[in-house]
C-alpha positions in Angstrom: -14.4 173.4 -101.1 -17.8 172.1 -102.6 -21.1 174.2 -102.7 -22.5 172.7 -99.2 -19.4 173.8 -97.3 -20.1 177.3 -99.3 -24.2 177.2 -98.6 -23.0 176.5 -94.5 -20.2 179.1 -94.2 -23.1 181.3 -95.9 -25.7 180.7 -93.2 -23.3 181.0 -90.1 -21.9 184.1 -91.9 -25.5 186.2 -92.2 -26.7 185.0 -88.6 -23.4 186.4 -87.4 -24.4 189.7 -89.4 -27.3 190.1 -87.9 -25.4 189.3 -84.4 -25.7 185.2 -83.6 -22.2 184.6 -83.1 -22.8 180.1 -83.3 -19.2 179.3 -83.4 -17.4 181.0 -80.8 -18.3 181.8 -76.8 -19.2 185.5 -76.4 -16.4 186.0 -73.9 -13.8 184.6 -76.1 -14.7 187.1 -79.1 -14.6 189.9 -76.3 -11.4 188.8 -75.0 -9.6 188.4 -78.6 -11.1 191.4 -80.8 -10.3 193.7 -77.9 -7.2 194.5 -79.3 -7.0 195.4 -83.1 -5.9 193.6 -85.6 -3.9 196.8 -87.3 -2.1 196.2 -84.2 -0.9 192.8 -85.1 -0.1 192.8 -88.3 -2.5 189.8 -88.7 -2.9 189.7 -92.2 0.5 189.5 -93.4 1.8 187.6 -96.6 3.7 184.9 -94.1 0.3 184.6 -91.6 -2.2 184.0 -94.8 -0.9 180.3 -95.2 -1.7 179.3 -92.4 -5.1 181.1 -92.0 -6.2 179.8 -95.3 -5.8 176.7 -94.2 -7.2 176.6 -90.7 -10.2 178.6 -92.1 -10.7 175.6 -94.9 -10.1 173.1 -92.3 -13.4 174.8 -90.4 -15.4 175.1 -93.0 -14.9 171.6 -94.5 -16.7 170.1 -91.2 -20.0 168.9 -92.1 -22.2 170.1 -88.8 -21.8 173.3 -86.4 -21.1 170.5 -83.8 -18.2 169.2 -86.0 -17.3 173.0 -86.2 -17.1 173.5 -82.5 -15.3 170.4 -82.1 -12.5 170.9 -84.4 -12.2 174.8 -82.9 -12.1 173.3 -79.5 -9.3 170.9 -80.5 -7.5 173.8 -81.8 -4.6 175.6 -79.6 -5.3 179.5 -78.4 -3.2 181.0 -81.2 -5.0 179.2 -83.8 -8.2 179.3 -82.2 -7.5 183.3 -82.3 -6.5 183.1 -85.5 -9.7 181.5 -87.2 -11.6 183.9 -84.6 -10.2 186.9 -86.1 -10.2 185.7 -90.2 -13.9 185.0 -89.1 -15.0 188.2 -87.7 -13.2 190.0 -90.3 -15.5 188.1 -93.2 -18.2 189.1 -91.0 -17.5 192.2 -91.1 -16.8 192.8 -94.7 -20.4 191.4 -95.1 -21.9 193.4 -93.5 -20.6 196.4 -95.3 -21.0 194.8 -98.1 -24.8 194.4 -98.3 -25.3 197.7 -95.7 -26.0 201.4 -97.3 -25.6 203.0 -94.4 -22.8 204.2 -93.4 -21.6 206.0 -90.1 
């Protein structure tokens, strides 16, 4: 990963902080995050191969149309799976750099 696949992940990341969601159709997120991850056991040590490398795979596309593409291509588990590692980021963000708390 170089520092322009960094600086874009970056930018898609704080728009979907603040709630632009570029990547992914609204009804898909709905659809997928509407049952828990705890529920999955999504993160486990045999799932994080694979994640890592779909997730690089995204990121390394040069334009958001590139990005799109290459999710599009993608199967549903996989597509569910970068969906899910993505919103997660998000959401560690966004605590990160947010005081409040509720």
């Amino acid at each position: 990963m170089d520092e322009k696949d960094l600086d874009q992940i970056e930018k898609l990341l704080s728009l979907s902080v603040r709630g632009c969601h570029h990547l992914f159709d609204n009804s898909e997120i709905a659809r997928v995050l509407a049952k828990p991850t705890e529920d999955l056991d999504f993160f486990s040590i045999n799932n994080m191969e694979r994640i890592q490398s779909l997730f690089i795979a995204l990121i390394q596309k040069n334009s958001l149309a590139e990005k799109q593409q290459f999710l599009a291509s993608l199967d549903e588990e996989s597509r569910e799976i970068l969906l899910r590692t993505y919103f997660h980021i998000v959401d560690n963000s966004a605590l990160a750099t947010s005081r409040l708390r509720h």
